[in-house]
Every structure is written in C-alpha cells, then in structure tokens.
N, C-alpha and C positions, 0 to 999 in steps of 0.2 A: 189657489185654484184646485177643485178636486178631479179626483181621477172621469170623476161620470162627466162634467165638464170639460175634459180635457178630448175626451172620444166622442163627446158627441156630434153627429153628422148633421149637415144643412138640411138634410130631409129625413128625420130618426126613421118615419115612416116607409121609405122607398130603402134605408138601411137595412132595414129588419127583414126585407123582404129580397134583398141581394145575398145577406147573412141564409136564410131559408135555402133560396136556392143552391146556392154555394153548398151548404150541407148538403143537400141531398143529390147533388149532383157526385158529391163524394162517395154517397153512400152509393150510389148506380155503379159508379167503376167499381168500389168492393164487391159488387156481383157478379162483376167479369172474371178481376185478380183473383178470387180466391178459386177458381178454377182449377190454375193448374198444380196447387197444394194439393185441393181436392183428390187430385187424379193418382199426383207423385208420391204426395205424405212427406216431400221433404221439405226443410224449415227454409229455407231460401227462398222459397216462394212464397210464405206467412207476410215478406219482409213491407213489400208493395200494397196488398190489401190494410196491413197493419198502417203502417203510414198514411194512407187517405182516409182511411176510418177514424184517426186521431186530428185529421186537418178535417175532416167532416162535423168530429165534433168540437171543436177549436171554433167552429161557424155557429154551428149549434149553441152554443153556450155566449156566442156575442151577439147572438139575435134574440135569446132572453136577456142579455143584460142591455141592450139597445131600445130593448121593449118596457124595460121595467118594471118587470113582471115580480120581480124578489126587491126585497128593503134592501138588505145587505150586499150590494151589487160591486163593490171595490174588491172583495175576494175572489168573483168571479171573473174580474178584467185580468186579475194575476194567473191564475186558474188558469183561465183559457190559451195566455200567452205562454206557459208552463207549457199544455197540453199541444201547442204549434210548434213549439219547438225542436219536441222529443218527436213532430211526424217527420220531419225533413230530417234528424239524423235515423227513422229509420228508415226512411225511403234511398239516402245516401248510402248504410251500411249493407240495403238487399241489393243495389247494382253494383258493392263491392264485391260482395259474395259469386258473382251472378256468374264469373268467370273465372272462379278459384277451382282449383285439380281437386276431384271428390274425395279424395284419402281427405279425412279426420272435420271436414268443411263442415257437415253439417253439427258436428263437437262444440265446432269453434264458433260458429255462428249461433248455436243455442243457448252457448254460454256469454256471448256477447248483449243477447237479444234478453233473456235475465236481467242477469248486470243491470240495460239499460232500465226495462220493469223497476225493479228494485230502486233505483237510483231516481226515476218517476214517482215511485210512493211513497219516498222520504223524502222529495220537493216539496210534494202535494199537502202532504203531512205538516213541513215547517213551514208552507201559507198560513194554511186554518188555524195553527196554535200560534202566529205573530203576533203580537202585542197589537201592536199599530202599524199599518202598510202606509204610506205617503205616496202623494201624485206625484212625486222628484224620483220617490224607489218607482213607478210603474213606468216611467219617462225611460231610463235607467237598462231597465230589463226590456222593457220593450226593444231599444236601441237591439240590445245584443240577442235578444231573438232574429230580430228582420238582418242584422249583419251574420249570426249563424247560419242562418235561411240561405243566405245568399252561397255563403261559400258552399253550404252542401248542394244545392241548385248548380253552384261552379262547375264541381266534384263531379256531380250527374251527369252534365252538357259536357264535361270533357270527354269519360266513359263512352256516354252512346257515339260521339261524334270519333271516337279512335273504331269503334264497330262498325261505324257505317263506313268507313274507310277500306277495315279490314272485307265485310261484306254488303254491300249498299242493298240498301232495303228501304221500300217505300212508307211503310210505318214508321221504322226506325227515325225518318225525315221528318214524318208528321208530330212524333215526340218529341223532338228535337226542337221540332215549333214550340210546342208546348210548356218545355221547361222552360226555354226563352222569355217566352211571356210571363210565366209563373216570375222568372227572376225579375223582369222589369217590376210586376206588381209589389214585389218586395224590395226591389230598387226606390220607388215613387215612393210606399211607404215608407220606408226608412229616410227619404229626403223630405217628406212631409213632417217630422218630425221637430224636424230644424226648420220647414218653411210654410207653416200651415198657408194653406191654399187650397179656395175649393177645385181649382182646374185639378191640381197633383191629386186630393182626395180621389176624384171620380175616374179620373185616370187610373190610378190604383187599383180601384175596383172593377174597371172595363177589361185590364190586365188578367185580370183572375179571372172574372166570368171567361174571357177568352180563351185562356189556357184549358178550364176547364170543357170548354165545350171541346179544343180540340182532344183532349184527352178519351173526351165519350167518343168520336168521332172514329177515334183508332181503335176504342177497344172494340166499339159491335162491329167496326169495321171486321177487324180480326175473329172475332166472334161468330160474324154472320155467315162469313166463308166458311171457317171448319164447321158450322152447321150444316150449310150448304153443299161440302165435299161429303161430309156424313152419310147424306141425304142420297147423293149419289151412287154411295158403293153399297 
C-alpha cells in the first residue's frame, strides 16, 4: 500500500479545497498575531503568528500533494507532517512563555525558538537525502505527530483555562472553544488511523474548519475593537 493511497480522500477534489482553505485561513490569523510583535519587538509574540504560519503551510503543501500537482509526492506527505508538527510545539512553547517574569525570557525563549529552527532543518534535510521513505515509516510518524499534537493542544487548553480562572475573559472562552476543537480534529485523526472511516475522515476535517473559524472570529473580534477604540480617541 503506498503512502498516496493511504491519504487519499473519498472526494480528493472537495480535499484540496478544504486543504486551500484551511491554509489560508491560517494565513489571515498571521495578519492579526503578528501585530502585537509588530508593536512590542518582543520574541514572545513571533511564537503564535510563527505556529499558524507552519500549520497554514502544513495545508498548503497537502493540497499540492492531494492535487497531484508534483511526481515525487511521498516526500512531501513526510514534509508536511514534519512541518505540523513543529506548529503545535511552537504554539505550546509561546503560551509557555506568555506568563514568565520578563528578567532573561525573551534569552531564553530566543534561544529555544533556534534550537527549535535548527532542529526543523536537519529533520527536513534527513527526509530529502533518505534512501527510501515507506507507507509503515509515514503510518509511524504520522501516529506521533497527531499524538504530539494533542498533548501540546492539552498543554494549551490547560494554560488558557488556569487564566480564565485567574481572569475570565470572553475571548479567552472563545479560544478555549477553539483549541477544543483543534484537539478533537486531531483526536478523530489519530483514531482514523487505526479505523479508517469516511464518517471519522470528515469529521476530522469539520473539527478543523471549525476551530478555525472560531479562531478568525476572536482575532477581528479583538481587532475590530482596538480599531474601533482607536477610532474613538
């Protein structure tokens, strides 16, 4: 069984076009998040834009390879699972950061955020030069992507939900929604795995659109107000 047989979807056509928006639904929240870097210049805030931008093109790159658009398309299925991987630990390590005492943080956070880089392009690096990749290795990785996924999604939902505790906030609720969902889709996938099924496939995917959209929902939320107060004074 190969790897392009293994991912392919009941309707490759309505796939590529779920993969489409999904990217670019990413790529919309990096126009919010990189705001308040923008504003601050501190690395703490890179952490969130940085991570959707690498799950935006985590989509992007499974909507060419769903499409068929390249021969060589089994590098790209590891590629992109490589490249989802590394968005969810750094979306995990910028809500760690997000509430550390400013002495030496943004040091340590720089230096972590490297690291991670570095540790990305000598993944990326021992794809392209493997010998031969196997649908049992992409079966494999896959597995422990959508189970890394989860626990950093865990990680998250525990964070915001100890803040809204500490200060409840009505955003803070609507992302709360969001990682929730995010985790089911990567729940569903990871049980797709073990149970192929069209119901869990599309489910999976209703997951993520979902999440995504709440995601948009809270950034111009938040967006349109501080424009709006802007506006005001």
């Amino acid at each position: 069984m190969s790897t392009t047989s293994y991912n392919l979807a009941p309707d490759p056509v309505l796939r590529v076009a779920i993969e489409i928006i999904s990217a670019v639904a990413c790529f919309i929240l990096i126009r919010f998040m990189i705001k308040p870097y923008r504003v601050t210049g501190e690395g703490r805030y890179i952490g969130l834009p940085l991570g959707f931008g690498f799950l935006g093109a985590s989509f992007a790159i499974s909507a060419v390879t769903y499409a068929q658009l390249l021969s060589n398309s089994v590098m790209l299925w590891f590629f992109q699972l490589i490249i989802r991987a590394f968005a969810f630990i750094f979306l995990a390590i910028a809500y760690y950061f997000s509430n550390k005492p400013f002495n030496n943080r943004n040091l340590i956070f720089n230096f972590a955020f490297s690291g991670l880089l570095i540790f990305l392009a000598t993944s990326v690096i021992l794809i392209f030069i493997a010998p031969q990749l196997r649908s049992d290795d992409y079966i494999i990785l896959n597995f422990a992507v959508r189970l890394e996924s989860l626990i950093c999604i865990l990680y998250i939902f525990i964070h915001c939900t100890r803040e809204q505790m500490k200060e409840p906030d009505q955003n803070l609720r609507w992302i709360l929604v969001g990682y929730a969902l995010l985790g089911l889709n990567q729940f569903s996938s990871l049980f797709w795995i073990f149970y192929v099924s069209n119901l869990v496939f599309w489910l999976s995917l209703t997951f993520r659109l979902m999440s995504l959209s709440v995601f948009l929902f809270v950034m111009y939320k938040i967006f349109y107000k501080k424009k709006e107060k802007g506006s005001e004074n």
